[in-house]
PDB file of N, H, CA, C and O in Angstrom:
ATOM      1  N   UNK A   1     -27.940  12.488   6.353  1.00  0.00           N
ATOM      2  CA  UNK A   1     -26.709  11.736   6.208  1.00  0.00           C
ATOM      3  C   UNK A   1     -25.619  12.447   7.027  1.00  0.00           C
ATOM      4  O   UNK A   1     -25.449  13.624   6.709  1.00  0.00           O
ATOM      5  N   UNK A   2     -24.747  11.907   8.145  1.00  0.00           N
ATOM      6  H   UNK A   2     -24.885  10.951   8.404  1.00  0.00           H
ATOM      7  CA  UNK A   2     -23.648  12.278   8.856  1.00  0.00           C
ATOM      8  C   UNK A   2     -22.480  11.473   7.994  1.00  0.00           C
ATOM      9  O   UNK A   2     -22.367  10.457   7.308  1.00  0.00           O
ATOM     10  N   UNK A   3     -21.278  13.159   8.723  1.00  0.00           N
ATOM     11  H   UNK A   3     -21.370  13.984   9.280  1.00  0.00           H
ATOM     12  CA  UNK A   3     -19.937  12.197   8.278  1.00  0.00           C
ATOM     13  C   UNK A   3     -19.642  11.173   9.344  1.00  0.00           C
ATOM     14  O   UNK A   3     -19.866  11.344  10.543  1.00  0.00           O
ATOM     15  N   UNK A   4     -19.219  10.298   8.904  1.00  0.00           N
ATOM     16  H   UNK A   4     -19.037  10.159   7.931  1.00  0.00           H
ATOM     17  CA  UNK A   4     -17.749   9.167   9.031  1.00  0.00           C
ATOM     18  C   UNK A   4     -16.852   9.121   9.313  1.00  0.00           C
ATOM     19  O   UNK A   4     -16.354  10.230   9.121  1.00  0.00           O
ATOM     20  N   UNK A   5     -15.996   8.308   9.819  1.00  0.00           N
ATOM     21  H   UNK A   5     -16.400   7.407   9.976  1.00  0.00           H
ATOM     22  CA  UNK A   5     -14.710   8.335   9.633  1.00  0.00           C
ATOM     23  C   UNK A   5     -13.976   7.018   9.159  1.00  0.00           C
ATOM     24  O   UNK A   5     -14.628   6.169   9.767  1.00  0.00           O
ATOM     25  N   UNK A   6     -13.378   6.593   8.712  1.00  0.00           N
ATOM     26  H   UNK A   6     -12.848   7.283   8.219  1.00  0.00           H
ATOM     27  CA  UNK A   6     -12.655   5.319   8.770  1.00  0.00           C
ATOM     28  C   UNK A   6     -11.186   5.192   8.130  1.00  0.00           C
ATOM     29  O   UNK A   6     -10.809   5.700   7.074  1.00  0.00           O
ATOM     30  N   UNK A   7     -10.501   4.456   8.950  1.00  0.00           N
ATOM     31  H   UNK A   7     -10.807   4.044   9.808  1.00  0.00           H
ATOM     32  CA  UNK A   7      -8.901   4.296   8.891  1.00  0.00           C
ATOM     33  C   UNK A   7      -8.469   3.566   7.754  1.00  0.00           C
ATOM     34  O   UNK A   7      -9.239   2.674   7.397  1.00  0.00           O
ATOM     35  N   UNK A   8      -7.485   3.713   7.132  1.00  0.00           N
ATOM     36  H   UNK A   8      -6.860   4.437   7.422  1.00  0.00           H
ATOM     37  CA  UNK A   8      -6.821   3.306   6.135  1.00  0.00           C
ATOM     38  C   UNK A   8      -5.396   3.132   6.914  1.00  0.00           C
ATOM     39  O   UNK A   8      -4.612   3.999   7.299  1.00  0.00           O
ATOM     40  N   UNK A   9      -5.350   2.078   6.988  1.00  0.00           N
ATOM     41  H   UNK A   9      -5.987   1.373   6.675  1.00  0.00           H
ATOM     42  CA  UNK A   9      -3.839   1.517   8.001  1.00  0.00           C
ATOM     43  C   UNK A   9      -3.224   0.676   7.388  1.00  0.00           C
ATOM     44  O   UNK A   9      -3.926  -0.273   7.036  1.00  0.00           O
ATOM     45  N   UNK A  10      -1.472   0.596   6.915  1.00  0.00           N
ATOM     46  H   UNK A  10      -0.902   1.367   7.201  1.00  0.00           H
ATOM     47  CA  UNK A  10      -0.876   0.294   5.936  1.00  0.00           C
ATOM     48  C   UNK A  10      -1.497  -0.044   4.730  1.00  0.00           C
ATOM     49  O   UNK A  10      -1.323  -1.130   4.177  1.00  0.00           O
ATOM     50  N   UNK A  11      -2.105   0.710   4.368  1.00  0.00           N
ATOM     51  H   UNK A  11      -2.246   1.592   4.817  1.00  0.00           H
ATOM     52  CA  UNK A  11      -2.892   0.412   2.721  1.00  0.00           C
ATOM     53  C   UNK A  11      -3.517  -0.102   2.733  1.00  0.00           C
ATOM     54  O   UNK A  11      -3.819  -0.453   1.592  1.00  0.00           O
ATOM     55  N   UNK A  12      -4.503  -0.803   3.982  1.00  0.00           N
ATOM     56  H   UNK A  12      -4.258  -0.519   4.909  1.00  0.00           H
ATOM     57  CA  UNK A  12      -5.707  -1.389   3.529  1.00  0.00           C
ATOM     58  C   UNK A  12      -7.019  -1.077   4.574  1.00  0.00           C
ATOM     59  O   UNK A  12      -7.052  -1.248   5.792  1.00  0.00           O
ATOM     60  N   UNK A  13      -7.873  -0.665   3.855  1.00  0.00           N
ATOM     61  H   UNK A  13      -7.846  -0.526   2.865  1.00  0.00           H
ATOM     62  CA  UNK A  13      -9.185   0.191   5.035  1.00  0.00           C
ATOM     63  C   UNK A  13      -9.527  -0.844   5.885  1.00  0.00           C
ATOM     64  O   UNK A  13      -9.459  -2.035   5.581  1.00  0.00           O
ATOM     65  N   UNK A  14      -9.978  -0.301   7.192  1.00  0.00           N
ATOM     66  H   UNK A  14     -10.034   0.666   7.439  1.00  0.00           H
ATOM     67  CA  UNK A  14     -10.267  -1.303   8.407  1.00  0.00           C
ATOM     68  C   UNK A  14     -11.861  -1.137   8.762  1.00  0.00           C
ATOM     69  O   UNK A  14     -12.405  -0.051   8.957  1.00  0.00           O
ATOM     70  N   UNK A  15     -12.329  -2.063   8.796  1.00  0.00           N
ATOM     71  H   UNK A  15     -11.887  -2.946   8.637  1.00  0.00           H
ATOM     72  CA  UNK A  15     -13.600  -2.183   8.444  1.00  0.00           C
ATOM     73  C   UNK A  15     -14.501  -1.232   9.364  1.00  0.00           C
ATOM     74  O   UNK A  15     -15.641  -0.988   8.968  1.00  0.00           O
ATOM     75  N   UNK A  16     -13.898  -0.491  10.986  1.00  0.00           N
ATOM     76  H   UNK A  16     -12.972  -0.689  11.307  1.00  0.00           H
ATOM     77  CA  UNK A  16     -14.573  -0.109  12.029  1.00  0.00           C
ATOM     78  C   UNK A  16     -15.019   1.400  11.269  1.00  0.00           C
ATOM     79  O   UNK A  16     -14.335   1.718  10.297  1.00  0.00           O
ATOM     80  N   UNK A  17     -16.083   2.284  11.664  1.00  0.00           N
ATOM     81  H   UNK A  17     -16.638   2.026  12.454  1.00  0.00           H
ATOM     82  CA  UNK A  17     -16.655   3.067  11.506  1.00  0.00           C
ATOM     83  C   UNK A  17     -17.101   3.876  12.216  1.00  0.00           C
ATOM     84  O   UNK A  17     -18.266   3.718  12.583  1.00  0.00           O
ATOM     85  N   UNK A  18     -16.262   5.179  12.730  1.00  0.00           N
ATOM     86  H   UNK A  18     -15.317   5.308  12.432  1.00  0.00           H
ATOM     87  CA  UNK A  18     -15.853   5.760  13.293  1.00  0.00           C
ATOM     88  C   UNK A  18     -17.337   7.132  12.980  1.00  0.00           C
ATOM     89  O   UNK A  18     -17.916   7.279  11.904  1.00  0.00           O
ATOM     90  N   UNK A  19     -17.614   7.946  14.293  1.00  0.00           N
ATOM     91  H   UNK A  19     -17.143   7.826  15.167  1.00  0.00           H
ATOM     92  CA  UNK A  19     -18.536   9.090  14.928  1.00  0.00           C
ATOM     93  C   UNK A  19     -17.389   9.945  14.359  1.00  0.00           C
ATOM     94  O   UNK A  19     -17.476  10.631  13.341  1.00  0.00           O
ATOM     95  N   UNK A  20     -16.481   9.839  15.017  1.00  0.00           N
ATOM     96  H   UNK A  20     -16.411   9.282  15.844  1.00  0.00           H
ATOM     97  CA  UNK A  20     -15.352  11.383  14.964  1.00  0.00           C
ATOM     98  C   UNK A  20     -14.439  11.053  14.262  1.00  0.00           C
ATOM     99  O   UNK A  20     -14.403   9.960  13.697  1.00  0.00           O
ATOM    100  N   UNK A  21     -13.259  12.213  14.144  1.00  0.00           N
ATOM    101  H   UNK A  21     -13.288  13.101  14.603  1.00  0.00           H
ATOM    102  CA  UNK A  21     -12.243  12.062  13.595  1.00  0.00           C
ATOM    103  C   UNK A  21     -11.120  11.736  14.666  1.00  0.00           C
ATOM    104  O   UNK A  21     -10.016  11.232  14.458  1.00  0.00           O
ATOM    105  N   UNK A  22     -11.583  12.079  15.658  1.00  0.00           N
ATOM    106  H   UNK A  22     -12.480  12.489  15.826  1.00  0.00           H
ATOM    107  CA  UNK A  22     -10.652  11.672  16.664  1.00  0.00           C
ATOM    108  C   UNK A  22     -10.672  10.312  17.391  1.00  0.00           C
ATOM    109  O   UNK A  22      -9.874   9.789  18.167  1.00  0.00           O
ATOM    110  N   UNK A  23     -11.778   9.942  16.910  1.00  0.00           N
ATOM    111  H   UNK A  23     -12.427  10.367  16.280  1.00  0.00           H
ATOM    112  CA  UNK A  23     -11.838   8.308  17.382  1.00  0.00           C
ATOM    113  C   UNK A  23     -10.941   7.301  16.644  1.00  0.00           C
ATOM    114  O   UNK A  23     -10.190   6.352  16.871  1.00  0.00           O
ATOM    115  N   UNK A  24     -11.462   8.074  15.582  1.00  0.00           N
ATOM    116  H   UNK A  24     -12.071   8.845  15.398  1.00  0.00           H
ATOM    117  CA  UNK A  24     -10.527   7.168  14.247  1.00  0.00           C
ATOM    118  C   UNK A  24      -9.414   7.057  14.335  1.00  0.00           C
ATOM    119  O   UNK A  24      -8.923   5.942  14.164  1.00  0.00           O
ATOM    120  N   UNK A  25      -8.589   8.184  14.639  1.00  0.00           N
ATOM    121  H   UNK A  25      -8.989   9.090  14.778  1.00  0.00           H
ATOM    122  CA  UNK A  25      -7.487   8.764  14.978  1.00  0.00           C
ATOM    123  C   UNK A  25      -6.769   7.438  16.362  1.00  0.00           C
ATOM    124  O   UNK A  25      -5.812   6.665  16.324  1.00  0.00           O
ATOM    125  N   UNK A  26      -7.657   7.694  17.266  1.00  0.00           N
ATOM    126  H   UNK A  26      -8.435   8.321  17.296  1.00  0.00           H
ATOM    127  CA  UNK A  26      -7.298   6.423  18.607  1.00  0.00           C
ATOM    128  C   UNK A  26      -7.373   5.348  18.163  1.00  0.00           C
ATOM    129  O   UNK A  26      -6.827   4.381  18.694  1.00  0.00           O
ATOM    130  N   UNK A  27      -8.156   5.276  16.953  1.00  0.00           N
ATOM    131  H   UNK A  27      -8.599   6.061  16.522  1.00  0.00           H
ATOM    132  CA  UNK A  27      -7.882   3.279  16.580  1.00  0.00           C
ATOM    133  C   UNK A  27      -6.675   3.160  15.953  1.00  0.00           C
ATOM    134  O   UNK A  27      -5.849   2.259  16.098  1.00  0.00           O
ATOM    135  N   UNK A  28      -6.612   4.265  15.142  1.00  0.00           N
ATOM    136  H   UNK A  28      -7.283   4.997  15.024  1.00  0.00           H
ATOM    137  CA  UNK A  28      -5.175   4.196  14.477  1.00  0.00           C
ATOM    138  C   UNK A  28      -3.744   3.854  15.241  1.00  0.00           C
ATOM    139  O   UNK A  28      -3.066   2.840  15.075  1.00  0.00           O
ATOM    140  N   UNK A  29      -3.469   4.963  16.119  1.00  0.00           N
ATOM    141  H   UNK A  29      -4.020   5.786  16.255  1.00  0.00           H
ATOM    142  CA  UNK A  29      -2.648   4.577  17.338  1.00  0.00           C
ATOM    143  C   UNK A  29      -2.700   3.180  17.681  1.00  0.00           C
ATOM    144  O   UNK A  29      -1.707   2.463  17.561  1.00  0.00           O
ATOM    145  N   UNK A  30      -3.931   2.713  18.148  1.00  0.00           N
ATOM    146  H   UNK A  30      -4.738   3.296  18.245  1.00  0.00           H
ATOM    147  CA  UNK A  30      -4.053   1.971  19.104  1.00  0.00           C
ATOM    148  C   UNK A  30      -3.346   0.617  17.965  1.00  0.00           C
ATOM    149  O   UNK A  30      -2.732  -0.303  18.504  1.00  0.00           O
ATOM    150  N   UNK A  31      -3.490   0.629  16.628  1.00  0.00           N
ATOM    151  H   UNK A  31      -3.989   1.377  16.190  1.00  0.00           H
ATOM    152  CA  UNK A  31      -3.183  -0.387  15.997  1.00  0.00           C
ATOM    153  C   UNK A  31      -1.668   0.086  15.572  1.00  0.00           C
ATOM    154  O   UNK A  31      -1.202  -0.938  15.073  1.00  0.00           O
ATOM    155  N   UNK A  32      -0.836   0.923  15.522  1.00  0.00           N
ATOM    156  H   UNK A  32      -1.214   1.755  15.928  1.00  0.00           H
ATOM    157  CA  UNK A  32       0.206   1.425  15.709  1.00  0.00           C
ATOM    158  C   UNK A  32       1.188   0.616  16.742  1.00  0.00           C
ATOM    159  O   UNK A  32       2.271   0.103  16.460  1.00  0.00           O
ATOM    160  N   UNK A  33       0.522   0.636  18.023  1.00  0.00           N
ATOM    161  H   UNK A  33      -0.357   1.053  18.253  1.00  0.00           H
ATOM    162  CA  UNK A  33       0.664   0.199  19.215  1.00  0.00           C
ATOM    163  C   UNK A  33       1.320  -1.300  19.149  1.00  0.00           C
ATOM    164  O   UNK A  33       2.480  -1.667  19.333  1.00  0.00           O
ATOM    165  N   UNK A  34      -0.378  -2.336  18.676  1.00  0.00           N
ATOM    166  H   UNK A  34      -1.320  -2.038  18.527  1.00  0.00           H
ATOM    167  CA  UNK A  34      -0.114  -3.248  18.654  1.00  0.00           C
ATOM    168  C   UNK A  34       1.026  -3.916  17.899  1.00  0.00           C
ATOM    169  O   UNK A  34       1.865  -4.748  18.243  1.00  0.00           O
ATOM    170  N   UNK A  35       0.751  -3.200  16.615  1.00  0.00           N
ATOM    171  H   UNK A  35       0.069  -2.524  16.336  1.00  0.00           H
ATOM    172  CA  UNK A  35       2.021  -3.691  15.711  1.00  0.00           C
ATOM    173  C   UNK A  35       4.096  -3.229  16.198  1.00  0.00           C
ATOM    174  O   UNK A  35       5.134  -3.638  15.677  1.00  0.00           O
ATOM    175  N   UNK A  36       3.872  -2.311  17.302  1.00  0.00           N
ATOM    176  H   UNK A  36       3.029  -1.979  17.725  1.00  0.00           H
ATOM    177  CA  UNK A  36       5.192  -2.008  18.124  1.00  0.00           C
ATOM    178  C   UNK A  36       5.320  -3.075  18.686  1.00  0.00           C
ATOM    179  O   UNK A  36       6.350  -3.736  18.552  1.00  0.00           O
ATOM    180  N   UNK A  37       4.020  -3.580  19.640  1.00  0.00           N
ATOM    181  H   UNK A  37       3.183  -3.043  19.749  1.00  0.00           H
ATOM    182  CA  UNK A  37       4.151  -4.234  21.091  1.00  0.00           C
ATOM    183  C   UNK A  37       4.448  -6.336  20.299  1.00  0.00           C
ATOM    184  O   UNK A  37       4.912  -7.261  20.966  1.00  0.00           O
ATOM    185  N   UNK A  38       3.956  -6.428  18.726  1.00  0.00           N
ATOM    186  H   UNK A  38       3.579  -5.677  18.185  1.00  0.00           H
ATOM    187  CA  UNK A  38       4.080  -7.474  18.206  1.00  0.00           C
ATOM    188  C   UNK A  38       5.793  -7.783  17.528  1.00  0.00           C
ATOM    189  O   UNK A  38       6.506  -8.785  17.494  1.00  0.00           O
ATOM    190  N   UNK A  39       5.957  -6.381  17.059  1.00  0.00           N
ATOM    191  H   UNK A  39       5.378  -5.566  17.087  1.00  0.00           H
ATOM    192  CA  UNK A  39       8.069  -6.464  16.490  1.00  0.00           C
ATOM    193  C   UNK A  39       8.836  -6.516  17.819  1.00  0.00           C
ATOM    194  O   UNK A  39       9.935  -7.063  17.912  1.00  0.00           O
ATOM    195  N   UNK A  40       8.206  -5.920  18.843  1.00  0.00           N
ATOM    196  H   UNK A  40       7.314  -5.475  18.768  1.00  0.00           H
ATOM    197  CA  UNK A  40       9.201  -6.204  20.328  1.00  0.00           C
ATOM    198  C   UNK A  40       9.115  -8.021  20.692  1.00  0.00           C
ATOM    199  O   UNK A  40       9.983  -8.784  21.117  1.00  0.00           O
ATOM    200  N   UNK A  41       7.961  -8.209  20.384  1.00  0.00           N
ATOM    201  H   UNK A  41       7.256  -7.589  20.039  1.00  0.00           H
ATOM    202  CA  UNK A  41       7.614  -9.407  20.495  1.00  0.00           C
ATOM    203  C   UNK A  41       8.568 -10.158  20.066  1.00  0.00           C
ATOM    204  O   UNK A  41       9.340 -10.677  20.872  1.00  0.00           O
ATOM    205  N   UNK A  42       8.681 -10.339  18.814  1.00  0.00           N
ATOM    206  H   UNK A  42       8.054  -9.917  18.160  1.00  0.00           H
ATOM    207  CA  UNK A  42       9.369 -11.180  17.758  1.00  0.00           C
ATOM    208  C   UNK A  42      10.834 -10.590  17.849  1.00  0.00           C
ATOM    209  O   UNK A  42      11.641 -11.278  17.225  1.00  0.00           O
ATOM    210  N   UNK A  43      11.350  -9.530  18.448  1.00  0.00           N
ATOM    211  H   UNK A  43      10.694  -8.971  18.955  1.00  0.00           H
ATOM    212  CA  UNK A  43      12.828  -9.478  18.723  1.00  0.00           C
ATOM    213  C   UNK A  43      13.402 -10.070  19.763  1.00  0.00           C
ATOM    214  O   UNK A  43      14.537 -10.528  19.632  1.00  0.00           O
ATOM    215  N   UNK A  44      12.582 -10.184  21.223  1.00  0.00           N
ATOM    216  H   UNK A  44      11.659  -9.813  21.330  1.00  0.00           H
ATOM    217  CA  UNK A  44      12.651 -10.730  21.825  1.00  0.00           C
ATOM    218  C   UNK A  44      12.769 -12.620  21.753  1.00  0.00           C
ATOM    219  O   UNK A  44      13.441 -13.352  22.480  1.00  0.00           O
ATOM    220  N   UNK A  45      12.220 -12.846  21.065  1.00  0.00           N
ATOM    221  H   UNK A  45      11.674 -12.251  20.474  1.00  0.00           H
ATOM    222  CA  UNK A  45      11.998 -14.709  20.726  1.00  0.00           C
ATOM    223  C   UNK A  45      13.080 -14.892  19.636  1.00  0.00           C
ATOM    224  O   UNK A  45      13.060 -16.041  19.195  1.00  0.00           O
ATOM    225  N   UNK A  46      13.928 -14.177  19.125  1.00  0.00           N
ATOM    226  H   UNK A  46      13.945 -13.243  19.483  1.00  0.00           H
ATOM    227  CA  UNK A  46      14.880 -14.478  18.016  1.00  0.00           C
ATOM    228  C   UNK A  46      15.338 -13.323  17.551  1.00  0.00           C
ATOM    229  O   UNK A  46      15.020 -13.172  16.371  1.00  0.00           O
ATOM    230  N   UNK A  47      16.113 -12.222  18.106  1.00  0.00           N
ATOM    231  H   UNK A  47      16.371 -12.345  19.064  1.00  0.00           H
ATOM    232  CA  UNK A  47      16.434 -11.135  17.912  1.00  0.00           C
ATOM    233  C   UNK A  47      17.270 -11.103  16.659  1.00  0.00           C
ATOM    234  O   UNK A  47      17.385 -10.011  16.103  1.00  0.00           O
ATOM    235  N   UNK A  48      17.913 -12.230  16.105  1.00  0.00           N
ATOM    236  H   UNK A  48      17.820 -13.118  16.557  1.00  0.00           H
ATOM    237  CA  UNK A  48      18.887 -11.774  15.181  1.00  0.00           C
ATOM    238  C   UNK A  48      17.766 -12.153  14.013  1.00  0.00           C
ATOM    239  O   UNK A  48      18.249 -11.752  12.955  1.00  0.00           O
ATOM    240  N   UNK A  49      16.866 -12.574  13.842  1.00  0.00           N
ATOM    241  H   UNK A  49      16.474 -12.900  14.702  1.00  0.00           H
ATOM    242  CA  UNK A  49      15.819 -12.689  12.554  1.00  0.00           C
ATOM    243  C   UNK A  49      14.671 -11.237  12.701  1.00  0.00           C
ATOM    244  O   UNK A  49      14.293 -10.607  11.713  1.00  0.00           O
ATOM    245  N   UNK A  50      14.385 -11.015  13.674  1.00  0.00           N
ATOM    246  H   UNK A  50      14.692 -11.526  14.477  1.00  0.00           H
ATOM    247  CA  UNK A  50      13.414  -9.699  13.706  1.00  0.00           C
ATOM    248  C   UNK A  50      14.076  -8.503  14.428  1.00  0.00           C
ATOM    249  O   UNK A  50      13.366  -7.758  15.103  1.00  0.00           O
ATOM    250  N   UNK A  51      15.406  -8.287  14.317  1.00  0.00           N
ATOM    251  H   UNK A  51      15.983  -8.892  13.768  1.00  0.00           H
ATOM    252  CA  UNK A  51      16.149  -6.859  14.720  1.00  0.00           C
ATOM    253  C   UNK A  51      15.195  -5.526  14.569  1.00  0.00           C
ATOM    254  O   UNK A  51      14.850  -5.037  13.494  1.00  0.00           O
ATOM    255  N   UNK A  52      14.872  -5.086  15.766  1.00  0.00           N
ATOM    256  H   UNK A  52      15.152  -5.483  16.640  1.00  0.00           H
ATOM    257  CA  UNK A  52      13.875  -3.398  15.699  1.00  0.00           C
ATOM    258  C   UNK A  52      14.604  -2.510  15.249  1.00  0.00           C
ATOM    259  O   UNK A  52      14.337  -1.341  15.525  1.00  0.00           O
ATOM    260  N   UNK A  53      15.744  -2.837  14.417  1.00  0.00           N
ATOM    261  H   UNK A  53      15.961  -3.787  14.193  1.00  0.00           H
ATOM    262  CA  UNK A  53      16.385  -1.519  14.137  1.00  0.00           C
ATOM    263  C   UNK A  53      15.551  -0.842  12.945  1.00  0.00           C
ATOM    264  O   UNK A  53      15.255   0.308  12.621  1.00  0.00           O
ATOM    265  N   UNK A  54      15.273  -2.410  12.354  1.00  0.00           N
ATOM    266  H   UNK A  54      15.513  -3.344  12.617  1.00  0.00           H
ATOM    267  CA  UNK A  54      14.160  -1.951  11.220  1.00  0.00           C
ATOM    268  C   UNK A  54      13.002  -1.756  11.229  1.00  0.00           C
ATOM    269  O   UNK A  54      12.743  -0.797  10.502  1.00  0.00           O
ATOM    270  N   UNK A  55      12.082  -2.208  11.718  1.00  0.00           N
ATOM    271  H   UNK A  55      12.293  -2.988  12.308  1.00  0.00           H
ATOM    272  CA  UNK A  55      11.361  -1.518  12.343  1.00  0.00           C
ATOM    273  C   UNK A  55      10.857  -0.023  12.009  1.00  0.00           C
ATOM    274  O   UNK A  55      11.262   1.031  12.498  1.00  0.00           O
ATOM    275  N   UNK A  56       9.608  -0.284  10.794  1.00  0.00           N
ATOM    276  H   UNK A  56       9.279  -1.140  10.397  1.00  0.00           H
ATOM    277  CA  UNK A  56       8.902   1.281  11.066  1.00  0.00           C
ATOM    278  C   UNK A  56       7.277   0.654  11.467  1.00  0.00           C
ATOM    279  O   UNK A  56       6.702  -0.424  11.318  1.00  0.00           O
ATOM    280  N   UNK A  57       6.941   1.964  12.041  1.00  0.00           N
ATOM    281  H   UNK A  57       7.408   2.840  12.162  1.00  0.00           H
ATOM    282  CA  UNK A  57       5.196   1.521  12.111  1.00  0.00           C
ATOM    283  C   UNK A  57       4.527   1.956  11.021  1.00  0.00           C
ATOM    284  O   UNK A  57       4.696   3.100  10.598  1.00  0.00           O
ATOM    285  N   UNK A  58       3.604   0.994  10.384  1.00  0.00           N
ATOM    286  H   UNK A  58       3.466   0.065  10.727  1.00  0.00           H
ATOM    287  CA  UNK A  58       2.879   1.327   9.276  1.00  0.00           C
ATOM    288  C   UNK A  58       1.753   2.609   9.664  1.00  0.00           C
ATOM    289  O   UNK A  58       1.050   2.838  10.648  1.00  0.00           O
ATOM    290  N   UNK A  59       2.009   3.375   8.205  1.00  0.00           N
ATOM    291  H   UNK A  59       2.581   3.189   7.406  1.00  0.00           H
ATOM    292  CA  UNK A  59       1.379   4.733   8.212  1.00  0.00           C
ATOM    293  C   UNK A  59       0.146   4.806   7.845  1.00  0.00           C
ATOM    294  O   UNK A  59      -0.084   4.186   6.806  1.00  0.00           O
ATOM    295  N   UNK A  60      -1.015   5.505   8.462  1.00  0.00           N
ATOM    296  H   UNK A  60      -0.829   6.008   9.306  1.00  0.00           H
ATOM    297  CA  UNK A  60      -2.301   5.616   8.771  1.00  0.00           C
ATOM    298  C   UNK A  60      -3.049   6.629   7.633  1.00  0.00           C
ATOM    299  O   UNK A  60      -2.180   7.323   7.105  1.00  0.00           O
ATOM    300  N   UNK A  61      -3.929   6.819   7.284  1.00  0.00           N
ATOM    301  H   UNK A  61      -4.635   6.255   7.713  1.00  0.00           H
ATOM    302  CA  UNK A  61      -5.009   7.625   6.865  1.00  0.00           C
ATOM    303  C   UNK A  61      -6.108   7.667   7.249  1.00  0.00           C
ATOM    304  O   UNK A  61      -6.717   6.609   7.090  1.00  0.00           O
ATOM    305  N   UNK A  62      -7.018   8.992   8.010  1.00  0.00           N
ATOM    306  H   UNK A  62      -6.524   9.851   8.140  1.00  0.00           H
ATOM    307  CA  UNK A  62      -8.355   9.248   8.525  1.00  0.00           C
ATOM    308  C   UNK A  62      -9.313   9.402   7.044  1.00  0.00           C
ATOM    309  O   UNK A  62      -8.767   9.986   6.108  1.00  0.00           O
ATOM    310  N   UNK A  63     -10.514   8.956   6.881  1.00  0.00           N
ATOM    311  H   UNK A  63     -10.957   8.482   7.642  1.00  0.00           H
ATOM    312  CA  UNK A  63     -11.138   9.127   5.577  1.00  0.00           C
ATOM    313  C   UNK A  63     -12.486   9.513   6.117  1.00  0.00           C
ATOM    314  O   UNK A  63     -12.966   9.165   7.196  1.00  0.00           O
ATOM    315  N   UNK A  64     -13.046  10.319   5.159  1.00  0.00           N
ATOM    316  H   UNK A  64     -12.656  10.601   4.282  1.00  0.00           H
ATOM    317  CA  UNK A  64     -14.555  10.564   5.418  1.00  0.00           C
ATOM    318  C   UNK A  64     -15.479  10.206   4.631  1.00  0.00           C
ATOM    319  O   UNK A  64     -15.627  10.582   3.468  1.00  0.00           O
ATOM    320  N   UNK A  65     -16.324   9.253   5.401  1.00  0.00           N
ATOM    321  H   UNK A  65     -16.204   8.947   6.346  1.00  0.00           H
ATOM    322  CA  UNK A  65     -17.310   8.570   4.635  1.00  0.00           C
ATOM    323  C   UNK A  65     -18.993   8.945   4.782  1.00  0.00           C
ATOM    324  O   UNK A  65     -19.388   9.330   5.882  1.00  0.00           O
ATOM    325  N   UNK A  66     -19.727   8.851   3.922  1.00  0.00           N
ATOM    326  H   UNK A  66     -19.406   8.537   3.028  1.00  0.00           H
ATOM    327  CA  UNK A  66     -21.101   9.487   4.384  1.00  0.00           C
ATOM    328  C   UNK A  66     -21.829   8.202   4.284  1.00  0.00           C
ATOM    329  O   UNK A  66     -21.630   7.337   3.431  1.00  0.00           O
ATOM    330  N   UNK A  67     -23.015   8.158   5.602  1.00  0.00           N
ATOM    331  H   UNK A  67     -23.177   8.861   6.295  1.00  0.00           H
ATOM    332  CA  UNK A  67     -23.568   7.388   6.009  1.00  0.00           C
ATOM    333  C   UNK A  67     -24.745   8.060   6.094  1.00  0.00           C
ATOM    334  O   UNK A  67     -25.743   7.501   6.548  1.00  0.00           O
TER     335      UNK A  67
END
């Protein structure tokens, strides 16, 4: 049996299943990312309903799972 890894991203685990901890780690970001590149989004198309001032990125957890 090897460890695991898998992300816990704003409170709810993401189904991918991660070799390393550092992979896990890059999905995390990478969904970090998207959710930046989606509030720029939506400030842009109606800035006074989705203002980035507020704006935080939801916070991540690496977990270890045995497989």
């Amino acid at each position: 049996m090897s460890t695991k890894y898998k992300v816990i991203f704003g409170g709810e685990m993401e189904d991918e299943i991660f070799d390393t901890y550092e992979k896990a780690e890059e999905y995390a970001c990478y969904l970090q990312g998207c959710e930046l590149v989606g509030a720029e989004t939506l400030e842009m198309s109606n800035p006074g309903d989705y203002p980035m001032d507020f704006f935080e990125a939801s916070e991540y957890e690496i977990i270890e799972v045995n497989e």
